[in-house]
C-alpha positions in Angstrom: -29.2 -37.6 48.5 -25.7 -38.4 50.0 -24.3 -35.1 52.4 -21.5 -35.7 54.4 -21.4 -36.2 57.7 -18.8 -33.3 58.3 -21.4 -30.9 56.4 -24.6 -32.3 57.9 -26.5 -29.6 60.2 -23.2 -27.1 59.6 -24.4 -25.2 56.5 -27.1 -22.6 56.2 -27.6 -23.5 52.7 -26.5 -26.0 50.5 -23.7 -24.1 49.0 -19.9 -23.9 48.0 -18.7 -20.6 47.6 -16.0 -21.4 44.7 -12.2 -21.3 45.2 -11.4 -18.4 42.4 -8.2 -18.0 41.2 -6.5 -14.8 42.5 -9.5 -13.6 43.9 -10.1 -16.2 46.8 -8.4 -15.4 50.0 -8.7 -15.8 53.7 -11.2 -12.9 53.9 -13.9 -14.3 52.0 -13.4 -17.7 53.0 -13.8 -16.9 56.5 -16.5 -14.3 55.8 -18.8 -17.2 54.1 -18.0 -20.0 56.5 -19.4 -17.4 59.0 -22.2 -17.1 56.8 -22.9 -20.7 56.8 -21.9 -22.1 53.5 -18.3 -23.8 52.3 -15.7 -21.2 51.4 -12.9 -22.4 49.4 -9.7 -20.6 48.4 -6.6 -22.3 45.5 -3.3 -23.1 47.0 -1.8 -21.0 44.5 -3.4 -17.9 45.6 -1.1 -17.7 48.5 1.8 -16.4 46.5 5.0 -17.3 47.6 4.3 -21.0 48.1 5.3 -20.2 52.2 1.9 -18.0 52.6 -0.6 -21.3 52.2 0.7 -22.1 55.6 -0.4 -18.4 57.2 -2.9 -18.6 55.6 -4.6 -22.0 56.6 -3.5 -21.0 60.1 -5.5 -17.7 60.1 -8.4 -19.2 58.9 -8.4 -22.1 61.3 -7.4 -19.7 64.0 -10.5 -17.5 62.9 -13.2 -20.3 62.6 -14.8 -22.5 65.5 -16.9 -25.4 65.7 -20.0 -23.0 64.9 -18.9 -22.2 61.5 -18.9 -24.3 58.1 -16.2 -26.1 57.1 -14.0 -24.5 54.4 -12.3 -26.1 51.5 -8.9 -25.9 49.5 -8.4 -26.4 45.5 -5.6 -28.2 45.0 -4.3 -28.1 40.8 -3.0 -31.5 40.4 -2.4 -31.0 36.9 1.6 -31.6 36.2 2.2 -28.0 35.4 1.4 -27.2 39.1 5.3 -27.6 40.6 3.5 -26.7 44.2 1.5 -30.0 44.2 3.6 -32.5 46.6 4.5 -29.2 48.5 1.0 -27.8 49.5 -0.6 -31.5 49.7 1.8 -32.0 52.9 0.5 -28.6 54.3 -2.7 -29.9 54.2 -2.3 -33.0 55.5 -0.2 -31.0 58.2 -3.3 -29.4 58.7 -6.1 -31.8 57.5 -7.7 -29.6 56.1 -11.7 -31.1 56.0 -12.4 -30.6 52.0 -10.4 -31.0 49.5 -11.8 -29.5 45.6 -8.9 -31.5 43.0 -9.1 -29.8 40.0 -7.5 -30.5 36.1 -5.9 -33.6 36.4 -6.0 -37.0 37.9 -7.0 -37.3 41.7 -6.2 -40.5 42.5 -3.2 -39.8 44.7 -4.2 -37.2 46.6 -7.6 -38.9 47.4 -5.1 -41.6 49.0 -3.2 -39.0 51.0 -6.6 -36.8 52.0 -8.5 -40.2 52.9 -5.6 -41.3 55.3 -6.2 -38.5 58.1 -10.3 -38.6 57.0 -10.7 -35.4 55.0 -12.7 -36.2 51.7 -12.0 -34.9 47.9 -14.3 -33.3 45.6 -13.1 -33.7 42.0 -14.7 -31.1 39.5 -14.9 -32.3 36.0 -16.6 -31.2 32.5 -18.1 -34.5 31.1 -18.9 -37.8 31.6 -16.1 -39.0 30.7 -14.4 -37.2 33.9 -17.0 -38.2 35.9 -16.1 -41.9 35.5 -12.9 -41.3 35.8 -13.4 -40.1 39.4 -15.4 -42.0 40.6 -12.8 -44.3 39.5 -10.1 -42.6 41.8 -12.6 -42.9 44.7 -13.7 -39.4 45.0 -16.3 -38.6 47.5 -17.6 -35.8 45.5 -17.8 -35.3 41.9 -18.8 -31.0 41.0 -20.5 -31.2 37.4 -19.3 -27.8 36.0 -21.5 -27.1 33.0 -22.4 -24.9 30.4 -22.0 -21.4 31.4 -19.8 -21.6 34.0 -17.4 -18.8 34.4 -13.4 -20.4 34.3 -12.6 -23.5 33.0 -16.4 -24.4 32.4 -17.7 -27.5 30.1 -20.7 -27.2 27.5 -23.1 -30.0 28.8 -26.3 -28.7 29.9 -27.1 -29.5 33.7 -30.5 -31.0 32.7 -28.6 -34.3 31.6 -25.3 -33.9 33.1 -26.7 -34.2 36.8 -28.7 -37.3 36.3 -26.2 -39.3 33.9 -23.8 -39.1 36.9 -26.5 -40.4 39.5 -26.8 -43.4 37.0 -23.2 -44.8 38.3 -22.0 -42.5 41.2 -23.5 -42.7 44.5 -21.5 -40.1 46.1 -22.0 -36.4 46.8 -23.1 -34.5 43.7 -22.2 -30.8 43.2 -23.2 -28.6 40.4 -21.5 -25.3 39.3 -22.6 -23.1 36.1 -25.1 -19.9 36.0 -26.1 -20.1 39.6 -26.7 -16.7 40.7 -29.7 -17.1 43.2 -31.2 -19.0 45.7 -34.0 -20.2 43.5 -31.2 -21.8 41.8 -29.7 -23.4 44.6 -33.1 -25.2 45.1 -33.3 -26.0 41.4 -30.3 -27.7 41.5 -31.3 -30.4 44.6 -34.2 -30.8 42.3 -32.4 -31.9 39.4 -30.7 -34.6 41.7 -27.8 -32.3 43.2 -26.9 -32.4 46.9 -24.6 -29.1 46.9 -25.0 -26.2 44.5 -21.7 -24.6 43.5 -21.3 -20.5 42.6 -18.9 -18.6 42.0 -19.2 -15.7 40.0 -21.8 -13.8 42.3 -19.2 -14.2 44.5 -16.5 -12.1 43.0 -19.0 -9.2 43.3 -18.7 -9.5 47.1 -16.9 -6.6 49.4 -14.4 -8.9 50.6 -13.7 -10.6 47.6 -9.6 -9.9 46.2 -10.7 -8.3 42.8 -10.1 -5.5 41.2 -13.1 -2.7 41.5 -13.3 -2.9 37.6 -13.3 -6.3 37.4 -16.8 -5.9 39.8 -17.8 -3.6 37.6 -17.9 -5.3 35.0 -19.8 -7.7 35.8 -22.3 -5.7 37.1 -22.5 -4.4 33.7 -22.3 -7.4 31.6 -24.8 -9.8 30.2 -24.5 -13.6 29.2 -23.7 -12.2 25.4 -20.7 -10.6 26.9 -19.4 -13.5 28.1 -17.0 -15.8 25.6 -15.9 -19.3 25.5 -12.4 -19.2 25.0 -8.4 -21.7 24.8 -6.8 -18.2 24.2 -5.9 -17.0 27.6 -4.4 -20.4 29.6 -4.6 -23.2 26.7 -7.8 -24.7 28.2 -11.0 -23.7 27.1 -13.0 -21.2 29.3 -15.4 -18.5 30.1 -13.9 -15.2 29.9 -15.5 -11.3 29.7 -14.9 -9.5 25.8 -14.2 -6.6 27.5 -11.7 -8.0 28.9 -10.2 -9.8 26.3 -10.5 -6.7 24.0 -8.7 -5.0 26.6 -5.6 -6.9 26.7 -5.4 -7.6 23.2 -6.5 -11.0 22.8 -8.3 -10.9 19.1 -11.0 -13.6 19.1 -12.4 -14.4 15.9 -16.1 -12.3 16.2 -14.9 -10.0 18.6 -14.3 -6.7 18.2 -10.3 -5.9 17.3 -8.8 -4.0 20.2 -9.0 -0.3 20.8 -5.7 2.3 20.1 -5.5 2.8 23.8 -5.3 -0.8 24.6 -1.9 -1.2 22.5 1.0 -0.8 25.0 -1.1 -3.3 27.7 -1.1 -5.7 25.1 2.8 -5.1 24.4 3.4 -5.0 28.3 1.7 -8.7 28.3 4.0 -10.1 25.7 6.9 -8.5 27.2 6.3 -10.5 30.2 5.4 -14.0 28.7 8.3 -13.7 26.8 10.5 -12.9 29.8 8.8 -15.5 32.6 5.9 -17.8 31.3 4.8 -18.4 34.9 4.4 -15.3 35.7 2.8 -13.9 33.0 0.2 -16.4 32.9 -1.0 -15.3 36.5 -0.7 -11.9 34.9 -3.2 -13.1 32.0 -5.6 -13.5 34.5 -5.2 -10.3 36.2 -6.0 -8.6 32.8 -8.5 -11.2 31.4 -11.5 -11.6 34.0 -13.3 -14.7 33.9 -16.9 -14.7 34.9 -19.7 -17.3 34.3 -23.1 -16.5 31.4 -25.1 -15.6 35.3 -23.5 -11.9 35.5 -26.4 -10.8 34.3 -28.7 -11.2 37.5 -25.5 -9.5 39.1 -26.3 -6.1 40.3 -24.6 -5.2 43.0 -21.5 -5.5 45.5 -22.7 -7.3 49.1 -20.6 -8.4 51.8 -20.6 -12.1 51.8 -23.4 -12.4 55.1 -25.4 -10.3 52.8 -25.5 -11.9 50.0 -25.7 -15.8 52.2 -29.0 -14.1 54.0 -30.6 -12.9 50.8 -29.9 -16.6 48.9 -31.4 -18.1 51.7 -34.1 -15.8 51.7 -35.0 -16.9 48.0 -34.2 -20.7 48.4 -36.7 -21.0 51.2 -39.0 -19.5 49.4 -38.7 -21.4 46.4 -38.7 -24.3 48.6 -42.4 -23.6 49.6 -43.3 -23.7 46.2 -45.2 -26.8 45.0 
């Protein structure tokens, strides 16, 4: 199966470590570039727009030609007002991977190609997947059903071998990965890179809240709902979490007394500055993938790389 060449004989595993949204930042993507595997981080995590640029110069300044390559998500969705701003940062920088992400990549597949970087494009269905490989991607991730954020519903058995039908390219698959068993499982249904990150966000140098680890070392995939009501587009949130802010879900449980004056505190602030509130939304409502439940406990990142290598080599040497 395809690998780039920039990845080939760099990685200790076949494995991105997934850009999260406010919980990605330059100490876990260095930590797990360290470790041997891809970390990734959004643009919009480094809030005000003039942070990306500290930020990609840390972690440049902190990796060397030992280390994995790391990766930025870029939102190219026409909501995002940051896109023109932090695609010329990156150029600035060419940066080696770029994940696009909701939206059309054709562009900044153009602008990411000219100093030799390559795009991964992460998509929910087929549909997508054409329409990337379209745009001239060089990697297409296949985010299927169970995947925490803004997952799709298609099963990985067919998803990852309807793509290999008509796209050549670099394959990567995202959704309930929690192990390195799974890793392996995924280069056997016809992956090249396996893509995780909720195990992630139970890290030690992960940017989320203690609770939100917490919780997902106390939740199971039944705690875990598919859900429009928290950003418009449909994803994998926590109940708790939900109930917690006041987000009533047809199902769920209505919220608790105790949970009214958060819920009044959220509308307060969407009313007053819809930006901001929706980054707020996702301070409040946690988003995790149906794999929490194998998550029970809180590793550094080198940890955690040395134990999923542990288990993909040995489900490797299985026959």
């Amino acid at each position: 199966m395809p690998l780039p060449d920039f990845l080939k004989d760099r990685l200790t595993l076949p494995l991105i470590a997934a850009p999260l949204f406010l919980v990605s930042e330059p100490e876990i993507v260095i930590a797990a570039c360290k470790a041997g595997i891809v970390g990734s981080f959004p643009s919009l995590n480094a809030r005000p727009a003039g942070e990306f640029a500290r930020w990609l110069e840390r972690i440049e300044g902190e990796l060397d030609e030992n280390d994995a390559p790391f990766a930025v998500n870029l939102i190219v969705h026409k909501s995002n007002p940051r896109v023109a701003e932090d695609l010329a940062l990156i150029k600035e920088h060419k940066v080696p991977l770029v994940i696009t992400s909701v939206g059309q990549p054709g562009e900044v597949v153009d602008q990411v190609h000219s100093y030799g970087g390559m795009v991964f494009h992460d998509v929910i269905n087929l549909r997508h997947a054409q329409k990337a490989k379209e745009a001239g991607v060089d990697g297409i991730i296949l985010v299927s059903a169970g995947a925490g954020g803004h997952g799709g519903l298609i099963n990985p058995f067919t998803l990852v071998p309807q793509v290999r039908e008509f796209f050549a390219g670099t394959i990567i698959l995202a959704g309930t990965l929690s192990n390195g068993r799974a890793i392996r499982a995924a280069q056997v249904l016809g992956a090249d890179l396996a893509y995780m990150g909720t195990r992630f966000i139970a890290t030690k140098e992960a940017n989320a809240d203690e609770a939100f680890k917490q919780m997902i070392l106390t939740s199971g995939p039944l705690d875990v709902v598919y859900t429009d009501k928290v950003s418009g587009i449909k994803g994998n949130f926590l109940v708790s979490s939900l109930t917690a802010a006041g987000i009533e879900i047809e199902g769920l449980p209505k919220p608790e007394i105790g949970f009214g004056k958060l819920r009044d505190k959220r509308e307060a602030d969407r009313a007053e500055n819809q930006s901001e509130s929706e980054a707020k939304a996702w301070k409040e409502v946690w988003s995790a993938g149906q794999g929490v439940g194998e998550i029970h406990d809180i590793p550094s990142v080198a940890e955690l790389v040395a134990r999923l290598k542990g288990e993909y080599q040995e489900a490797c040497k299985t026959p």
